[in-house]
C-alpha positions as CSV (number, residue, x, y, z in Angstrom):
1,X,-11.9,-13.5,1.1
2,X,-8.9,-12.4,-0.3
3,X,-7.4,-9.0,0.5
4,X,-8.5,-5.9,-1.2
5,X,-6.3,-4.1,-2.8
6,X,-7.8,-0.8,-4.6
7,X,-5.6,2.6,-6.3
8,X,-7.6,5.8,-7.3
9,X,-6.2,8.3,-9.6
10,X,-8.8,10.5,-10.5
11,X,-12.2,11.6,-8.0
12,X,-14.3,8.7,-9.4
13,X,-11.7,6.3,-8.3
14,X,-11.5,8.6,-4.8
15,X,-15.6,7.6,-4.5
16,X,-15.3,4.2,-4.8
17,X,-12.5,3.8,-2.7
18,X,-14.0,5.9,-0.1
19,X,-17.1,3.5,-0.4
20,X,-14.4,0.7,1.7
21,X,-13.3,2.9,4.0
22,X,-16.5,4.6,5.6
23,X,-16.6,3.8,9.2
24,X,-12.9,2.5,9.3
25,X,-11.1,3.4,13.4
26,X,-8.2,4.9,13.6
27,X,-6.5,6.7,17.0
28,X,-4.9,10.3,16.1
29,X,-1.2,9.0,16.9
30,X,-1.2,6.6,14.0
31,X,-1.7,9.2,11.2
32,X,1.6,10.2,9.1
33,X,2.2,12.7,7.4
34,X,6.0,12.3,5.7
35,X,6.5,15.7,4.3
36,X,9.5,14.7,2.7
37,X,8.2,12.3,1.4
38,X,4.8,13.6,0.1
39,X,3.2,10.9,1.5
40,X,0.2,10.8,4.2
41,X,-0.5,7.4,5.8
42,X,-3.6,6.3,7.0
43,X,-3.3,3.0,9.0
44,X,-6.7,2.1,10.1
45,X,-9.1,-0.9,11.4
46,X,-11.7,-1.2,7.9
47,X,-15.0,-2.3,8.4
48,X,-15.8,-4.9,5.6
49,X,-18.9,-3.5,4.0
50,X,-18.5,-5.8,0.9
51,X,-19.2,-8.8,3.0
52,X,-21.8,-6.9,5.9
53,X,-24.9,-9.2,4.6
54,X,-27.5,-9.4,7.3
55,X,-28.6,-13.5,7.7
56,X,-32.1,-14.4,6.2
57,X,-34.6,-16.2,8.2
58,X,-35.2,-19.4,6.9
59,X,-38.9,-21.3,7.5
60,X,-41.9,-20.3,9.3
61,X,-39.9,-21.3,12.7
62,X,-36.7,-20.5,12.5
63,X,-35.3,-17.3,13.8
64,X,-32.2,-16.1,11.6
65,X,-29.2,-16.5,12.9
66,X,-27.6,-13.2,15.1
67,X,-25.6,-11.6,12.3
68,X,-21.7,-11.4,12.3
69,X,-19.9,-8.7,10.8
70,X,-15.8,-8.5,9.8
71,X,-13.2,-5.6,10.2
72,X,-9.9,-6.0,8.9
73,X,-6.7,-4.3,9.4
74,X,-5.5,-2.1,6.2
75,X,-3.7,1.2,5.3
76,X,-4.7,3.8,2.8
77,X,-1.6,6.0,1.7
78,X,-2.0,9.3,-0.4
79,X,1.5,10.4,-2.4
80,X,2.0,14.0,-3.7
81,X,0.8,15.6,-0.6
82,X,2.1,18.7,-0.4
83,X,0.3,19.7,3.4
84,X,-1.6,18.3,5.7
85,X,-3.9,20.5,7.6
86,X,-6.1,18.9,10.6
87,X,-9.1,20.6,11.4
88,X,-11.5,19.7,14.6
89,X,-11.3,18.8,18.2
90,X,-10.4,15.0,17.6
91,X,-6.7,16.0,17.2
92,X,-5.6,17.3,21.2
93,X,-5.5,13.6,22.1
94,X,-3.2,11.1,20.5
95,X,-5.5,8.6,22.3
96,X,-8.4,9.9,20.1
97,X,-10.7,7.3,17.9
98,X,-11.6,9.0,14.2
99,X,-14.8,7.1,12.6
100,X,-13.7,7.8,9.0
101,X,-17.3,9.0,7.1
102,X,-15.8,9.9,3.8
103,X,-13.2,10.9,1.3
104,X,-13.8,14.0,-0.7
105,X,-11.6,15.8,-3.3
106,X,-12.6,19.7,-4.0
107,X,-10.7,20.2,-7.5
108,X,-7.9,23.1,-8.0
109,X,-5.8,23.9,-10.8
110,X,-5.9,20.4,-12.5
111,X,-4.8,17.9,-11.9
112,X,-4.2,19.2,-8.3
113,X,-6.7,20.2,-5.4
114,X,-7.7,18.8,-1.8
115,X,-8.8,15.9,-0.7
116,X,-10.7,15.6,2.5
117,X,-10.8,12.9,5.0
118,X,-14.3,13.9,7.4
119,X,-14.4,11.8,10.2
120,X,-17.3,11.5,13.1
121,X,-17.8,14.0,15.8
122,X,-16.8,17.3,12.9
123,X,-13.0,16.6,12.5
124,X,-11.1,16.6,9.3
125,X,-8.2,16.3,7.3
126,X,-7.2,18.5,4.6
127,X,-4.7,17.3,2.4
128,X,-2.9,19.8,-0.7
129,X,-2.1,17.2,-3.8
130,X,-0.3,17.5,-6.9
131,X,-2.9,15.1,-7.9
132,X,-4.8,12.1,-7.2
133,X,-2.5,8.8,-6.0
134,X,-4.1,7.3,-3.6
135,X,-4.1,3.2,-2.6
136,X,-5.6,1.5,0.1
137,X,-4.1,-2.5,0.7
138,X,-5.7,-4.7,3.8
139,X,-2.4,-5.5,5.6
140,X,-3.7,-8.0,8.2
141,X,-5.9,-10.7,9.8
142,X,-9.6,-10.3,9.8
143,X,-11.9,-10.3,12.9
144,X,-15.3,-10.9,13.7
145,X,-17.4,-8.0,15.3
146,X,-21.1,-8.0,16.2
147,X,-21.3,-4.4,15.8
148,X,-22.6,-3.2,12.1
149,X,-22.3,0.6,11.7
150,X,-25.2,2.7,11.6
151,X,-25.9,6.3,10.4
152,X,-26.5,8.7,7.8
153,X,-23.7,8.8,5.5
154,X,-22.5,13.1,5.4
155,X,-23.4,15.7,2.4
């Protein structure tokens, strides 16, 4: 499969592109935030739910085959961040694993408001933008993992 490459500019985009990142790994000391730059980066291990299609049995006899599942290494950068606030216990330990659930964005004057990155285990990032920019690019090799995630996605 070839590697995704997805912008959002507006909250619908910010939906679907959340969509590929729910349940992406990340540790605490890779996240950036380049005030200088107005740019937050997000470097993190996606899990590929576009491809996480359980095997069907086929015949009477035959047991399926155990499924296999694919993460891949990517990076989701925001631009026209203005702050970056981290909320939640997660962020004492640099060493920490974040579970990314979903992306959010709560509106402000338009164009501008906040989007929210809510990870596992009720941490968070808030971050202040001018307005939507948002891309996420897979950057690496693919692996194969056994492990499918499984929970209820948040409100």
């Amino acid at each position: 499969m070839p590697a995704l490459r997805l912008m959002a500019i507006d909250a619908d985009d910010l939906r679907i592109l959340s969509a590929y990142c729910q349940d992406a790994v990340t540790r605490v000391e890779e996240l950036q935030f380049l005030a200088p730059e107005k740019r937050f980066i997000l470097p993190m291990n996606r899990f590929v739910w576009e491809q996480a299609v359980e095997p069907q049995r086929r015949g009477f006899f035959r047991r399926a085959a155990p499924p296999t599942f694919e993460r891949r290494r990517a990076v989701l950068h925001f631009d026209r961040v203005l702050g970056a606030k981290r909320l939640g216990p997660a962020f004492s330990d640099p060493q920490a694993v974040l579970s990314l659930l979903d992306i959010r964005f709560l509106p402000g004057d338009a164009p501008s408001g906040t989007v929210e990155l809510v990870f596992a285990a009720g941490s968070a990032i808030r971050l202040d933008v001018e307005v939507i920019e948002a891309q996420l690019t897979d950057v690496g090799g693919a692996w194969a993992t056994a492990a499918r995630p499984d929970h209820d996605r948040p409100d």
